[in-house]
N, C-alpha and C positions, 0 to 999 in steps of 0.2 A: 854625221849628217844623214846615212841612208837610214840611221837608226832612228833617228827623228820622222824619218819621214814615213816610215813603218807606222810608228806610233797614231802619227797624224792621220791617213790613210784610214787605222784602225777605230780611230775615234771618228771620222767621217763617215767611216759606215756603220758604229751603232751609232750615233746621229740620225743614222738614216732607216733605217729599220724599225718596220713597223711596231707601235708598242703592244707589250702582251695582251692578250684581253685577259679581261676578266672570269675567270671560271665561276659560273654559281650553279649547285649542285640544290638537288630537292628529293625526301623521300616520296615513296609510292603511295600517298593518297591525296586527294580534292586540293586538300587545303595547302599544303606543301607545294603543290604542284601552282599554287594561284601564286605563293608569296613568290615565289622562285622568277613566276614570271613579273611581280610587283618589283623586284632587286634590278632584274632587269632594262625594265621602264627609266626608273630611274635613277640608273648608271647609265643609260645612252642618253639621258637627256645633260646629266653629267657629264657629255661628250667620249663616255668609254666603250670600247668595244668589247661585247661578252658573248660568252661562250656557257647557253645551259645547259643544263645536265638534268633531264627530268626524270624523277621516280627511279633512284641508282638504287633503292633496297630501305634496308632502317638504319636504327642509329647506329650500328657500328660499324656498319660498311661506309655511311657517311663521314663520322667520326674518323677512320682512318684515312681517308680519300682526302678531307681536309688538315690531317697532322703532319698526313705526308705531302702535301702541298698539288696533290692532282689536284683540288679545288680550293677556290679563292675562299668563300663563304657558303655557309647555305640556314634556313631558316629552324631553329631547334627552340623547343621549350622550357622553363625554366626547372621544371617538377624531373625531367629529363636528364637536365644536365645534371643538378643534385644528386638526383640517385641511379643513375645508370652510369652517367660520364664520372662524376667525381665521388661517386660513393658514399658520399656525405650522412652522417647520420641522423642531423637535425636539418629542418626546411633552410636552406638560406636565401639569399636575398641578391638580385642582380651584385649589386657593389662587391657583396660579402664574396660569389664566385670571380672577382674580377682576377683578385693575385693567383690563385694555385692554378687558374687558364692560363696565366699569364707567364706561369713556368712553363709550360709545354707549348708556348708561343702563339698562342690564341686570345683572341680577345673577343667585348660581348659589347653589342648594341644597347640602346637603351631598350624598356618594352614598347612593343609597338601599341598595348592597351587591353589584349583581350585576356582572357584566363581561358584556355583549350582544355580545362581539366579532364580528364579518364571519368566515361561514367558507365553506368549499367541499365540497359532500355529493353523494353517490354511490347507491345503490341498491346492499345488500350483497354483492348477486348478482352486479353487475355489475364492481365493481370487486374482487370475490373472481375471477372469469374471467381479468381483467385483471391482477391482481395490485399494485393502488393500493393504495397504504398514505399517503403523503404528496404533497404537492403538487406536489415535483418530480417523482414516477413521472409526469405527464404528460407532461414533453419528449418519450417513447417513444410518445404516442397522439396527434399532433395532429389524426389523423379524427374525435376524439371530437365527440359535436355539443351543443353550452356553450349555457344558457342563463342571460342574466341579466338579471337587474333594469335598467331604464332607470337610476338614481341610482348602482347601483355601476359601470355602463358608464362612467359622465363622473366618478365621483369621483378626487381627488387621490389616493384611498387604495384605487381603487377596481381595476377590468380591467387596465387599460392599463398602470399603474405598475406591476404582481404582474406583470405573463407579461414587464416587462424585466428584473424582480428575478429570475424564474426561468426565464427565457429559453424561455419558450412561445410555440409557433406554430402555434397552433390554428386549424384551416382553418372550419369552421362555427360561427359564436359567434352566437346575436342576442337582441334584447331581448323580453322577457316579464315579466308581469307577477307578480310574488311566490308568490301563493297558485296560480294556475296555472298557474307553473313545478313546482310539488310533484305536479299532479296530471299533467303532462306525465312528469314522472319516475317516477312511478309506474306510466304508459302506456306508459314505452319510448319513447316521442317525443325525451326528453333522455339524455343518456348523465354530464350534470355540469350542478349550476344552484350560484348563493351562497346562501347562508345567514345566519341567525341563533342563533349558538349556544344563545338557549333557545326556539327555535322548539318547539313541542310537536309538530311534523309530524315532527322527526327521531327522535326516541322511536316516534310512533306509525306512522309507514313502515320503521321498523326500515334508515334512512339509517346508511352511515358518514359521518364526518367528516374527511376528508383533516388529514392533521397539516401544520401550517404551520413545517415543516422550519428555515425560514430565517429565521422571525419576523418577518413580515412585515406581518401587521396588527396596530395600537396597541390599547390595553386603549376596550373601549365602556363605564365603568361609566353608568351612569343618573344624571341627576341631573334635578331643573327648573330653566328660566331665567325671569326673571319677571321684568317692568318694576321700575326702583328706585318707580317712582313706586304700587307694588301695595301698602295697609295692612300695615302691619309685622304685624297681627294674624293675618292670613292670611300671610304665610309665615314664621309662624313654628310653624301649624296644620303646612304644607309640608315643615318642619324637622322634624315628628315623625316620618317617613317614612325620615329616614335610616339607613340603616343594620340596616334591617328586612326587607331582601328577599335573600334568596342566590339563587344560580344553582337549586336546587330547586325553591322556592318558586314563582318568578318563572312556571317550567315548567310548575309545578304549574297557576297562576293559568289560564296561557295557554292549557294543555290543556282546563280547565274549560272559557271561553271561547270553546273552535270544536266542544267537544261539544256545549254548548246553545245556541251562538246568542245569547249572552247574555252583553255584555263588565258588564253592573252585576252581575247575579248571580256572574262571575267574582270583583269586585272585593269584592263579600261575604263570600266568602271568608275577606279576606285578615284582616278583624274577627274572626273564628272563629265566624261565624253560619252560619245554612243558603242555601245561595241562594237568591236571592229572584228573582220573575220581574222583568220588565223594566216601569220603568213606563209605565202605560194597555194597553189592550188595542188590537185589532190594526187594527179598522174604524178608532179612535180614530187613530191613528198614521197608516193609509191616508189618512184624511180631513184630516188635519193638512200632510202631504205632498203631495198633489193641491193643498189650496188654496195653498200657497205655490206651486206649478206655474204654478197659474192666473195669479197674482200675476205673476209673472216673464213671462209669455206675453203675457198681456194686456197691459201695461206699453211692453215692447217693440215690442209688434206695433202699436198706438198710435201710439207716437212714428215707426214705419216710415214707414207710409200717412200721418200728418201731415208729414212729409220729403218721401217717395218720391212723393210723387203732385204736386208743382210740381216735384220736380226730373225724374221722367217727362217731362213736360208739357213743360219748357225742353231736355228730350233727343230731342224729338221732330224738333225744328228741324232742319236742314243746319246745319255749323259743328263748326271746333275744338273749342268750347265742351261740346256735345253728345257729340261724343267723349270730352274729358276725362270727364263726368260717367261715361258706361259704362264707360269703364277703370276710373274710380277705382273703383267700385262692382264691377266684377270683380276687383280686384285686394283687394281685402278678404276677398271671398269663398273669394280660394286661401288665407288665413290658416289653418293650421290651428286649430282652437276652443280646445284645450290650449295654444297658445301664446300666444293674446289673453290667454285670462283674466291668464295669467303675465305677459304684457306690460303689462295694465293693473293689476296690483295693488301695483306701486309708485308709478304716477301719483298725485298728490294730489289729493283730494276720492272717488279713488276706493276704495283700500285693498281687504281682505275687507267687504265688503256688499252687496247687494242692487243697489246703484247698477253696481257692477262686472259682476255676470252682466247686468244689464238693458241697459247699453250694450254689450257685447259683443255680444248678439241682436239689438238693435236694429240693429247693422252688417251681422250676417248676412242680415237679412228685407229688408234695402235692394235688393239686385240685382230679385228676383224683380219685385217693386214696381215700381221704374224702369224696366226694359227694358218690360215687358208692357204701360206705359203707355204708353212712347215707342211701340212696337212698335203699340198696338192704333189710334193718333193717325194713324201714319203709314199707315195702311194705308187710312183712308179716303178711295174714291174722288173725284178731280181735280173730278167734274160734281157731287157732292154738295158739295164746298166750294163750287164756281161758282153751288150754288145758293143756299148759304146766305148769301152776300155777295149774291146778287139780291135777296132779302127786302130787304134792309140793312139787314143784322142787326151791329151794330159786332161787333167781334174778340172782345171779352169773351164778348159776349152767342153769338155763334157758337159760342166753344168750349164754356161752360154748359151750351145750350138744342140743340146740335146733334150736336158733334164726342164730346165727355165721353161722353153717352146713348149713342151708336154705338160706342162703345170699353170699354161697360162690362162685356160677356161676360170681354173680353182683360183689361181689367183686373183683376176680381173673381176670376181665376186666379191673376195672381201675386200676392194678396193669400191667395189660399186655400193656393198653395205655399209661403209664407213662413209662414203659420201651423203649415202640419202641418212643415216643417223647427225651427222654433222651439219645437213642441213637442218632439222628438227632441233636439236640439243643451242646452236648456234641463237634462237630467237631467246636464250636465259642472257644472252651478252650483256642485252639493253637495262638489267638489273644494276650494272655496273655501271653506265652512262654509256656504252662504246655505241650503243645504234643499232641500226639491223633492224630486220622486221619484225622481232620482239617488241620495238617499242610502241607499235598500235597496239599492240594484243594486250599490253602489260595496262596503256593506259584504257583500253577497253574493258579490261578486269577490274579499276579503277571507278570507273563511271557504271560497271555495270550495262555497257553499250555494246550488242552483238554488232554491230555495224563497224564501229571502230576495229574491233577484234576481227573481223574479217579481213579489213584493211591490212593488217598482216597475213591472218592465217592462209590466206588465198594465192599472194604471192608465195607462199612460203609453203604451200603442198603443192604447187605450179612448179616450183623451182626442185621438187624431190623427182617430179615426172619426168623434168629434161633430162637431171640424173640419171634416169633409169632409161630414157630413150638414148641419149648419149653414148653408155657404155654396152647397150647394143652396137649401137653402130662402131664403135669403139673395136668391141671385139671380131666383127667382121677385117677389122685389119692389123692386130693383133694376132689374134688367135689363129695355129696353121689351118688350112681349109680341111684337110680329115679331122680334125679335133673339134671343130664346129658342131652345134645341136642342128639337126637338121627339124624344119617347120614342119 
């Protein structure tokens, strides 16, 4: 009986509990960032409640984030999936990728209409000079100076296969990032960057489009991929989508988009309503951004100083041991921060969330922490130890009551450096989807909008200052009053 009633009980309350929402994730540029908010639309008119995830990086940070189920779907192209996700060696066709997704528990929308294919754009003026018309006219420039995307540098379909196919030997090529590479070419900086066939930037820079002579990049139509395991309800909301967007359109969206700074209002649009502004106003959104900052900071800088301050302590020592520990803890440090995150979000328990940025800073904040403590231990003088074992005072009680007090200026610095680096490093989170004031700055790089990017960056060298105001005052009650710098 009482075992029934358990049960009951148990079934009354997921009855009762709210249902999951929806995760939909999107890479870092215009157009991703529109459909992301178009899935959206119409899953909550579908009555579901979702959760976006703007601009979490490229396809394989995406890719993973949806195998491992941190996200429900997100919006990928078909030229994409072929040859990056399934490695495919001939073009195939929506249907043709349905089964081998369908072993790793993914599935694919219909197309929504447009072909996004990869292209290579010019500045009219300058390839009118030059007399480019198609991709091959470059064998004749290889001075030209190329910029591109960090993802089509390394893709299968990407730099490296195209200049074997048309036998280019371009002497300055390097990577840059999407939205300013357009503003670089618009500067005379670039002489050739890749593209997006419905970039709105090639419209409204009045770019040419090198003609892909030799057909060389595979059709990008649009589609979504979505967990098999996402309610048939919702993509079937997703299924409405198809076949609804042409290459005009799409342009059209996109253009909207990086005119007002507003991928929902673009996505408004696509309903045949007026645009709408973005939702909450702006303190609103500031405020929401900073505390998740803090969240991240705090967290991290926590578990440092709970770490870093015995493993200082035991680096202090002569020994192997003590070297091991500052190597290890510098050798982390040369990680670049874009490659951790990447590196740990396949690891399990970690995926896209919170726990991923949070140990990632926690590894960064570890150096400053350890050495400063080792560094501030070792440093005090031979007669003051001699003295403190005169008292006889046990080893414990020595390092407590003696050595720690005397070490706490050095220490309480690299606790203050590791904060104000944590709060900097912390704005890469929003690559991931976790938040933070990263994610102005990320979609400001995006649009190309100092404005928006201030919208973080402001908060976000505000909040290194309090750090630094802080652990002054900090150290006035800390730190013994002889040991204080005097003004």
């Amino acid at each position: 009986m009482r075992g029934t009633v358990a049960i009951l009980l148990v079934l009354a309350f997921c009855a009762a509990a709210p249902p999951k929402p929806v995760a939909v994730g999107s890479k870092k540029f215009t157009e991703s960032y529109v459909l992301g908010e178009l899935a959206k639309a119409v899953l909550q008119r579908a009555g579901f409640t979702v959760e976006l995830r703007q601009g979490m990086g490229g396809t394989i940070i995406l890719w993973q984030a949806l195998c491992g189920g941190q996200i429900s779907l997100y919006p990928e192209y078909t030229g994409t999936i072929g040859e990056e996700i399934l490695r495919a060696k001939e073009p195939l066709s929506v249907d043709s990728m349905r089964a081998p997704l369908r072993q790793q528990g993914i599935g694919v929308t219909g197309e929504l209409g447009f072909n996004n294919t990869y292209a290579l754009v010019m500045t009219r003026q300058r390839a009118g000079q030059l007399g480019i018309r198609k991709i091959s006219d470059l064998r004749q420039h290889a001075d030209l100076r190329v910029g591109l995307t960090h993802e089509f540098l390394d893709r299968q379909d990407g730099w490296v296969p195209l200049s074997r196919r048309y036998h280019l030997q371009m002497d300055d090529v390097r990577g840059i990032d999407h939205a300013l590479g357009y503003a670089a070419l618009a500067g005379g900086s670039l002489d050739l960057k890749d593209a997006y066939a419905t970039d709105a930037k090639i419209v409204e820079n009045d770019l040419v489009v090198l003609d892909d002579d030799l057909h060389f990049f595979p059709q990008y139509k649009a589609v979504f991929l979505y967990r098999l395991d996402t309610d048939p309800h919702a993509v079937a909301a997703l299924e409405t989508l198809a076949g609804t967007l042409d290459e005009g359109r799409m342009t059209r969206l996109n253009a909207e988009a990086e005119r007002t700074k507003d991928y929902a209002g673009a996505a408004a649009l696509y309903f045949g309503g007026a645009p709408r502004r973005a939702d909450g106003n702006l303190a609103t959104k500031v405020a929401h951004w900073t505390l998740r900052h803090l969240e991240l900071v705090g967290a991290s800088l926590l578990l440092a100083i709970i770490v870093g301050l015995p493993l200082g302590i035991r680096a202090s020592r002569p020994g192997p041991v003590s070297n091991f520990i500052l190597g290890a803890c510098g050798i982390i440090q040369t990680i670049p921060s874009l490659a951790l995150l990447a590196l740990l979000v396949p690891v399990p328990f970690f995926g896209i969330s919170p726990a991923t940025a949070i140990f990632a800073l926690f590894l960064y904040s570890l150096l400053p922490i350890v050495r400063n403590t080792a560094t501030g231990l070792q440093d005090i003088p031979a007669a003051v130890r001699d003295s403190a074992a005169a008292l006889g005072l046990e080893p414990r009680a020595q390092l407590r009551k003696v050595f720690l007090p005397l070490a706490s200026r050095t220490i309480l610095a690299g606790i203050k450096t590791s904060a104000i680096i944590n709060v900097g490093t912390a704005t890469l989170a929003a690559l991931i989807g976790v938040g933070g004031l990263g994610e102005p700055i990320l979609s400001g790089l995006n649009l190309n909008d100092s404005n928006t990017i201030l919208q973080g960056a402001i908060p976000a060298a505000s909040l290194a200052l309090l750090a630094q105001v802080g652990f002054e005052a900090l150290d006035r009650v800390v730190i013994p009053k002889g040991l204080r710098l005097k003004p």
